[in-house]
C-alpha angles and dihedrals in degrees: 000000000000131000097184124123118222094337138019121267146166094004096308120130127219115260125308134133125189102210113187118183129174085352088308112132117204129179120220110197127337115219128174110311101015095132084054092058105036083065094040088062093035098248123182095254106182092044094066097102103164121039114190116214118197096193148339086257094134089237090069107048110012091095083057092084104055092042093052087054091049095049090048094043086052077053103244113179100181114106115257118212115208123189128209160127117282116286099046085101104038084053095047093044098056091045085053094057116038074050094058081225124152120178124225085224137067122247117218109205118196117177111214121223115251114236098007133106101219128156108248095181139044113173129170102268101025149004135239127208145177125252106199098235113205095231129131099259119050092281131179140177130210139238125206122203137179116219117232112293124232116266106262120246112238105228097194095072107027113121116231121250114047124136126251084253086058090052101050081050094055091050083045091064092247129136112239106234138192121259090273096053100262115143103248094175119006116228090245089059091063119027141049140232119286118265111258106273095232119223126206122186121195114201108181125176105357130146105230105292123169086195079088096070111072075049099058109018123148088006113163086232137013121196104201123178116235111177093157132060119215094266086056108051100121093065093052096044076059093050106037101239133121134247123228093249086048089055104046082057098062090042088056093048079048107056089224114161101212139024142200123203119203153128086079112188117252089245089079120076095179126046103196096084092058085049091051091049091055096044092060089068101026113022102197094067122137136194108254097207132159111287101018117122127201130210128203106204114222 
């Protein structure tokens, strides 16, 4: 939904990432406009039911309040969670109130721990967990994981007949077997392998910190801010942010198999030349940009 770092510009938008995994729709960040953008690309609004925040830098929430207004005036009833560093609920409730507003809908605050990664989350198909991010505010990113899948039934070579007990046996891995205990069809015969459980990690604002790699290695795709190009690396060691090449560094350390670069600083029209950058050290780096979608294959 935005790949622009601190402002808008040139038509980028700040941070925000829609993740969807098994028909769960989550929201990662939610800088200035998401909402906008969310309808531009015909997103499935009112599903979104958790929304990560990384940190209380205005790029990354300011877009929250607007989006909250819009779901209770569609008249959403479902109870929204909403994860964050201390201070989200302090900000939302204020506005609430000098607003004399009330929403039809509950608000689930959970305060993230500075400086630890903690699942936060533990759904029934995956997980989600913080990456302690080095920024100057208490920053964290956030890794999405898929449990392990069930093993697949082969339907070429299932007899036919068998119960629907026989059948969640076969997905748990176990033979099905006669009244006395003998195997009468052993689980190998007739399923296949699990689909892959997919990971995403988000790494928003972070100075260059290999800290991040046990976290995320060997993730199918890394998302790794990089607001600062080479030339410009005093300016991110100031700030706090990372370059492309900086980045793809990380990514490689990492065994990653893909990366996404974003939150590009306004001082930069083009973004081939950060890309670039960041494929001379990691190859398989793409451009995170508002409207793509990415798909991790199972």
């Amino acid at each position: 939904m935005g790949s622009s770092g601190a402002v808008p510009a040139y038509g980028r938008y700040p941070s925000a990432q829609l993740v969807c995994i098994q028909n769960e729709y989550m929201l990662v960040d939610c800088g200035e406009g998401a909402q906008i953008q969310l309808f531009r690309y015909g997103c499935p609004v009112q599903r979104i039911n958790h929304i990560f925040i990384s940190h209380l830098h205005g790029d990354h929430y300011l877009g929250l309040m607007g989006l909250l207004f819009t779901l209770h005036l569609n008249h959403r009833t479902n109870d929204l969670h909403l994860y964050s560093h201390r201070g989200l609920q302090d900000i939302i409730i204020t506005q609430l109130k000098y607003s004399s507003s009330a929403l039809r809908f509950r608000l689930i605050f959970h305060e993230l721990t500075p400086g630890k990664a903690e699942t936060i989350l533990d759904s029934k198909h995956f997980t989600v967990s913080t990456i302690p991010l080095k920024h100057k505010l208490n920053c964290s990113g956030f890794l999405f994981r898929e449990k392990s899948k069930p093993r697949r039934i082969d339907k070429t070579v299932l007899p036919s007949g068998l119960s629907i007990r026989e059948l969640n046996a076969l997905k748990a891995g176990d033979d099905i077997r006669h009244e006395d205990g003998t195997v009468r069809f052993t689980n190998a015969s007739l399923t296949l392998k699990p689909r892959k459980s997919r990971s995403y990690a988000y790494c928003s604002d972070t100075a260059y910190d290999e800290r991040l790699v046990n976290i995320i290695r060997e993730v199918d795709v890394l998302y790794h801010e990089t607001t600062f190009m080479e030339a410009d690396r005093d300016k991110a060691e100031e700030t706090l942010h990372s370059t492309a090449a900086q980045a793809a560094h990380i990514a490689r350390l990492a065994n990653c198999e893909r990366l996404l670069i974003g939150h590009f600083s306004a001082r930069y029209i083009e973004m081939e030349p950060l890309l670039a950058e960041a494929q001379a050290v990691f190859i398989n780096t793409e451009l995170a940009l508002e409207g793509k979608t990415f798909t991790l294959a199972e």
